[in-house]
MDTraj code that builds the backbone (N, CA, C; nanometers):
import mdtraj as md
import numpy as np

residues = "UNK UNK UNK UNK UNK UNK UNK UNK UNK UNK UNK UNK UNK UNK UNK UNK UNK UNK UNK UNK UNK UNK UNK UNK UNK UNK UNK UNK UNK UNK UNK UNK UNK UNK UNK UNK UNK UNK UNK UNK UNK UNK UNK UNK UNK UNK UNK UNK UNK UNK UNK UNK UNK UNK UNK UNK UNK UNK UNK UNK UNK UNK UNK UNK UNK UNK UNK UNK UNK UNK UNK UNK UNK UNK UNK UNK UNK UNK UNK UNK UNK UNK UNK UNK UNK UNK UNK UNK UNK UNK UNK UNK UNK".split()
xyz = np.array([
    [4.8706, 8.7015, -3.9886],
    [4.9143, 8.6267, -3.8721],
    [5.0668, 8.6404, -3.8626],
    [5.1019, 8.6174, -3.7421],
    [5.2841, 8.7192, -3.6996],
    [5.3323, 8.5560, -3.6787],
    [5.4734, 8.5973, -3.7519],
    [5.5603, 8.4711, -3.7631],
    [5.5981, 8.4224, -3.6674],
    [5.6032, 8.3018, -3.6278],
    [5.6476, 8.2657, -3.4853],
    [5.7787, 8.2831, -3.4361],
    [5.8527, 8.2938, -3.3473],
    [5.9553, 8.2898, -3.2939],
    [6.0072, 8.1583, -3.2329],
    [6.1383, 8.0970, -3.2547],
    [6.2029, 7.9843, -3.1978],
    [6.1554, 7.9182, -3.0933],
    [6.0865, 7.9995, -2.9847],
    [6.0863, 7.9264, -2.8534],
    [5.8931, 7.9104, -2.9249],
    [5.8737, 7.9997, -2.9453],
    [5.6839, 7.9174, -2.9961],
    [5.6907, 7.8530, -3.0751],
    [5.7911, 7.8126, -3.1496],
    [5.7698, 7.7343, -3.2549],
    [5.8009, 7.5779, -3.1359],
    [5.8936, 7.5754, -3.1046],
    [5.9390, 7.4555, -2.9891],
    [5.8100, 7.4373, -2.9310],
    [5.7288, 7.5520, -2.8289],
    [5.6325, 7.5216, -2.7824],
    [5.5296, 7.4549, -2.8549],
    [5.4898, 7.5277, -3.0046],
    [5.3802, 7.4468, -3.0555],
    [5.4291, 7.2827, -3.1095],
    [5.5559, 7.2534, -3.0925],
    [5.5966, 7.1500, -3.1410],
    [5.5915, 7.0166, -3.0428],
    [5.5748, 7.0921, -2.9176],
    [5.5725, 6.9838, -2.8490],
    [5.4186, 6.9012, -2.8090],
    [5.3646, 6.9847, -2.8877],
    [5.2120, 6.9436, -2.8314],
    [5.1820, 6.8535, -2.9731],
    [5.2834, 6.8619, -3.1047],
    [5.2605, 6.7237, -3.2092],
    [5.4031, 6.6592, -3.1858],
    [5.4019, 6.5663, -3.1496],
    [5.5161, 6.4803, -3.1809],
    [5.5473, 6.4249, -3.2820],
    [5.3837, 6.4051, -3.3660],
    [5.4702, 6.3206, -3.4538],
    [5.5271, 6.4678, -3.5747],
    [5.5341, 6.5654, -3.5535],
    [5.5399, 6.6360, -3.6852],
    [5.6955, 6.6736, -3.6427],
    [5.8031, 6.7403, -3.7272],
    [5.9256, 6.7802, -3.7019],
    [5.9472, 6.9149, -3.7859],
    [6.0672, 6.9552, -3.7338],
    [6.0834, 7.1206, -3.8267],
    [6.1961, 7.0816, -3.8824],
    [6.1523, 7.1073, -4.0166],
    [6.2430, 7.0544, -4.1600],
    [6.2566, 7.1602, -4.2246],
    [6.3733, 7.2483, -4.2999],
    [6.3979, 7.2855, -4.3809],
    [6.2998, 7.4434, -4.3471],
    [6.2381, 7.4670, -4.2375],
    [6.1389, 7.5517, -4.1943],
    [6.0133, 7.5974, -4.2033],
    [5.9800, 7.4254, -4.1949],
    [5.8626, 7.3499, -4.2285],
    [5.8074, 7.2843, -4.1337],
    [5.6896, 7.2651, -4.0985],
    [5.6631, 7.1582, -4.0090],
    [5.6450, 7.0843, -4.1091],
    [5.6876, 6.9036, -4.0709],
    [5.6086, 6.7989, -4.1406],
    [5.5667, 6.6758, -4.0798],
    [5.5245, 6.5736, -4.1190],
    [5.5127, 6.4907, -4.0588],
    [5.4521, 6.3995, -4.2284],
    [5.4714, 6.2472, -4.1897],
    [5.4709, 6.1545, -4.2809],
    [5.3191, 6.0591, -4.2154],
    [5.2428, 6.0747, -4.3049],
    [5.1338, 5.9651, -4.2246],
    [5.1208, 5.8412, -4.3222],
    [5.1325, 5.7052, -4.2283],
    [5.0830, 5.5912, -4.3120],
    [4.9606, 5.5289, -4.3182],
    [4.9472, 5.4540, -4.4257],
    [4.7826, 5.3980, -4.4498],
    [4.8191, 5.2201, -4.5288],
    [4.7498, 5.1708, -4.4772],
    [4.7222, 5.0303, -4.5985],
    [4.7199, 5.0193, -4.7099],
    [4.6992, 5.1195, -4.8068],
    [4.7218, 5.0914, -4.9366],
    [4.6879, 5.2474, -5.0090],
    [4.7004, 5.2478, -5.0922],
    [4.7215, 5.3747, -5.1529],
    [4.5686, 5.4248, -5.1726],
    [4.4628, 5.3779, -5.1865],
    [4.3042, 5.3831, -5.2029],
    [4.3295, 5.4579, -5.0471],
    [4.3580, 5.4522, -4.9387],
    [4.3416, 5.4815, -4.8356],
    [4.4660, 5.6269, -4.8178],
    [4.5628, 5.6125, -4.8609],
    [4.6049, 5.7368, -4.8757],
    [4.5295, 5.8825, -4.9304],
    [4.5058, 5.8184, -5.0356],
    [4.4140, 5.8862, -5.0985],
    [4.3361, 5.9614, -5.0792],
    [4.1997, 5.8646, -4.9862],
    [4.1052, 5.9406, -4.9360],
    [4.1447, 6.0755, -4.8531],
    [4.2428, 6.0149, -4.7785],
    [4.2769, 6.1008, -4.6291],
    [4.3444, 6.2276, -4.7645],
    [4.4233, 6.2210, -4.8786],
    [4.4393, 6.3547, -4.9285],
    [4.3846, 6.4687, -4.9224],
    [4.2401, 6.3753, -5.0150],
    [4.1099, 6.4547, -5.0659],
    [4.0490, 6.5372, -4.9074],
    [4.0520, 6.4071, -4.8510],
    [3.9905, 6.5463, -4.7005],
    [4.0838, 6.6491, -4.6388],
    [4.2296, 6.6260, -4.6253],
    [4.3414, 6.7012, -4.6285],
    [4.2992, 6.8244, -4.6892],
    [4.2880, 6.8600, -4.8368],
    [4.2350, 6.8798, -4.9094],
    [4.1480, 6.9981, -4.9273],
    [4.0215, 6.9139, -4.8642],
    [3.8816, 7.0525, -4.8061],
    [3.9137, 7.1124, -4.7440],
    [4.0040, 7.0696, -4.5995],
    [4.0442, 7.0785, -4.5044],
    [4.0915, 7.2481, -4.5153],
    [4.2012, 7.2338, -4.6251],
    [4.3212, 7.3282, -4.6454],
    [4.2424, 7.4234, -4.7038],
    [4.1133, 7.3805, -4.7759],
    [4.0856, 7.4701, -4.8805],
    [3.9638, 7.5989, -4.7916],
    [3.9254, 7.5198, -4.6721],
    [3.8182, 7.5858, -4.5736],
    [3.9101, 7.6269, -4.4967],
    [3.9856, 7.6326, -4.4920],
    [4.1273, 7.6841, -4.3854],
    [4.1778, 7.8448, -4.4946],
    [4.2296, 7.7919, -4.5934],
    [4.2824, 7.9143, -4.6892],
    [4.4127, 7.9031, -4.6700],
    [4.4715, 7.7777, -4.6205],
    [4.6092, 7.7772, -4.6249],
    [4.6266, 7.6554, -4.6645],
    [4.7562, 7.5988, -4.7526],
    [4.7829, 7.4379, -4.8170],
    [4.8868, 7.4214, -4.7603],
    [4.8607, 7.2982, -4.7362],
    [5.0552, 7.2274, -4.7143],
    [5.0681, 7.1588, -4.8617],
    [5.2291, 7.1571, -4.8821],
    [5.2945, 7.0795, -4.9628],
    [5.2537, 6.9445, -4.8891],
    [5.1974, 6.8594, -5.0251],
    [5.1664, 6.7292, -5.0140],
    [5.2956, 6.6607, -5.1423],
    [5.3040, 6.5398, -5.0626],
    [5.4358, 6.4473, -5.1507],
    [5.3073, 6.2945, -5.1120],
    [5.3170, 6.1961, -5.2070],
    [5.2413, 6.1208, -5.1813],
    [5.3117, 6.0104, -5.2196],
    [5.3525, 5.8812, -5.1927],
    [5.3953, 5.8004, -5.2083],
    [5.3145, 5.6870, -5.2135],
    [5.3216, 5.5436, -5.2344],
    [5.2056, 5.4259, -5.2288],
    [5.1602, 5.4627, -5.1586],
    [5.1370, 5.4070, -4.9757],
    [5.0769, 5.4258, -4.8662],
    [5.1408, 5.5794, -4.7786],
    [5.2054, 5.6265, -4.8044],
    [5.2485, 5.7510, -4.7540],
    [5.2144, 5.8745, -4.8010],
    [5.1920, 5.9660, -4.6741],
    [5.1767, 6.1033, -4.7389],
    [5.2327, 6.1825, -4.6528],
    [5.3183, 6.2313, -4.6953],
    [5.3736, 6.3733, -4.6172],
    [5.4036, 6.5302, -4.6110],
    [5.3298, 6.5938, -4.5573],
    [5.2820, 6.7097, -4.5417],
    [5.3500, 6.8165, -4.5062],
    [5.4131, 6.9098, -4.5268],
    [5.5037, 7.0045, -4.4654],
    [5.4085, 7.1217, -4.4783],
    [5.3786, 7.1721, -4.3929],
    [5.3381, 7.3334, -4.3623],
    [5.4477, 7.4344, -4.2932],
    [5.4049, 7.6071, -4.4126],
    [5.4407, 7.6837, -4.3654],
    [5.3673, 7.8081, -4.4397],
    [5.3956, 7.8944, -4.3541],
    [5.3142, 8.0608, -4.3831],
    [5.3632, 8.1621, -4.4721],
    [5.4286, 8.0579, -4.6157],
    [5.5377, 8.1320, -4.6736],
    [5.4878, 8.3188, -4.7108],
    [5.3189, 8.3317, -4.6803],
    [5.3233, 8.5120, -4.7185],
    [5.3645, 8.5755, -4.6069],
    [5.4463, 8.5039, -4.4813],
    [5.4656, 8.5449, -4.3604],
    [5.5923, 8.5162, -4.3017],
    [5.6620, 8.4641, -4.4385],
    [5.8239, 8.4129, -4.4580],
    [5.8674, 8.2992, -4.2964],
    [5.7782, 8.2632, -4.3201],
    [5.8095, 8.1546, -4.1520],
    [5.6956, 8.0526, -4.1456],
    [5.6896, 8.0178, -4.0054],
    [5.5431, 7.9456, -3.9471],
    [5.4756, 8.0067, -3.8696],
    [5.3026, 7.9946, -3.8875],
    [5.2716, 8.0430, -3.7703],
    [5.1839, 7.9465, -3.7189],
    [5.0743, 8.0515, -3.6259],
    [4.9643, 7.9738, -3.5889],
    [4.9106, 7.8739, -3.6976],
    [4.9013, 7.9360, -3.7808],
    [4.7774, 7.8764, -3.8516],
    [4.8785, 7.7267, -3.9520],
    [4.9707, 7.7072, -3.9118],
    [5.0238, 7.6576, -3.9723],
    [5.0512, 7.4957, -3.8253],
    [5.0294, 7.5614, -3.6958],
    [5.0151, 7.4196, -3.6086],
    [4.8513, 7.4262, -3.5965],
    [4.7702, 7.5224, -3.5920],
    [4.6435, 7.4782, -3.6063],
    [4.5558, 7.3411, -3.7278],
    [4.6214, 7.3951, -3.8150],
    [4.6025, 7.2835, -3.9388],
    [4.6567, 7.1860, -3.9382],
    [4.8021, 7.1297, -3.8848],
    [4.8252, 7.0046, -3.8301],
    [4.7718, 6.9575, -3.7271],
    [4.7230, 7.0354, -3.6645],
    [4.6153, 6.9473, -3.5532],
    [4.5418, 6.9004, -3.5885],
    [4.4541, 6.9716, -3.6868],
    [4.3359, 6.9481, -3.7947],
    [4.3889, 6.8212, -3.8419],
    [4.4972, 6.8288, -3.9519],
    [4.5146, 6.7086, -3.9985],
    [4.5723, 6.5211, -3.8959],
    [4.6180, 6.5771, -3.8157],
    [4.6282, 6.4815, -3.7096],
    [4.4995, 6.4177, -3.6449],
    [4.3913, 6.4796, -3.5692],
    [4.2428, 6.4756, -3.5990],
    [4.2138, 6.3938, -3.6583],
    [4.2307, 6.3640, -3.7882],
    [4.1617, 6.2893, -3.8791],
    [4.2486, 6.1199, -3.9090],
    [4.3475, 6.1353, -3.8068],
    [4.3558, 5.9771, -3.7675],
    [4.3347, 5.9021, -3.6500],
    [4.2659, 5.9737, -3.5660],
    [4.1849, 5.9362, -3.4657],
    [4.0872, 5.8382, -3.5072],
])
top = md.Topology()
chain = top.add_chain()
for i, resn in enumerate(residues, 1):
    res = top.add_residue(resn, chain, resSeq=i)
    for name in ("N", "CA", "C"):
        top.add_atom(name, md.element.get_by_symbol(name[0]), res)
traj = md.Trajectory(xyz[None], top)
């Protein structure tokens, strides 16, 4: 998959708000009630990444988890890197 360019990266960015480009990363921070509930949402994170074939860096805090994706065998971001935050966004619906 071909690395995105500045203006697609903006474009795919505007369709997540809550995620931001860090360090040349997408990320985004999701909260939960207590850490049992962080948790879960990891583990499906998780399958998620693992039926995908791509991982984000997970940082996990009590009720926080925050996720940064990128396509590092593709030295950038790509598709598959806002496809899977959609995925993971999805799952707080």
């Amino acid at each position: 998959m071909a690395k995105l360019n500045e203006e697609e990266i903006d474009r795919e960015l505007s369709s997540l708000p809550e995620w931001a480009l860090t360090d040349g990363n997408i990320v985004r921070t999701f909260g939960f009630k207590d850490f049992v509930d962080a948790m879960k949402f990891v583990n499906v994170v998780a399958e998620k990444a693992e039926a995908a074939g791509h991982h984000p860096d997970i940082d996990i805090r009590w009720n926080k988890v925050r996720l940064a994706l990128c396509t590092h065998s593709e030295g950038g971001l790509t598709g598959k890197d806002f496809s899977l935050a959609t995925e993971f966004d999805g799952l707080m619906a």
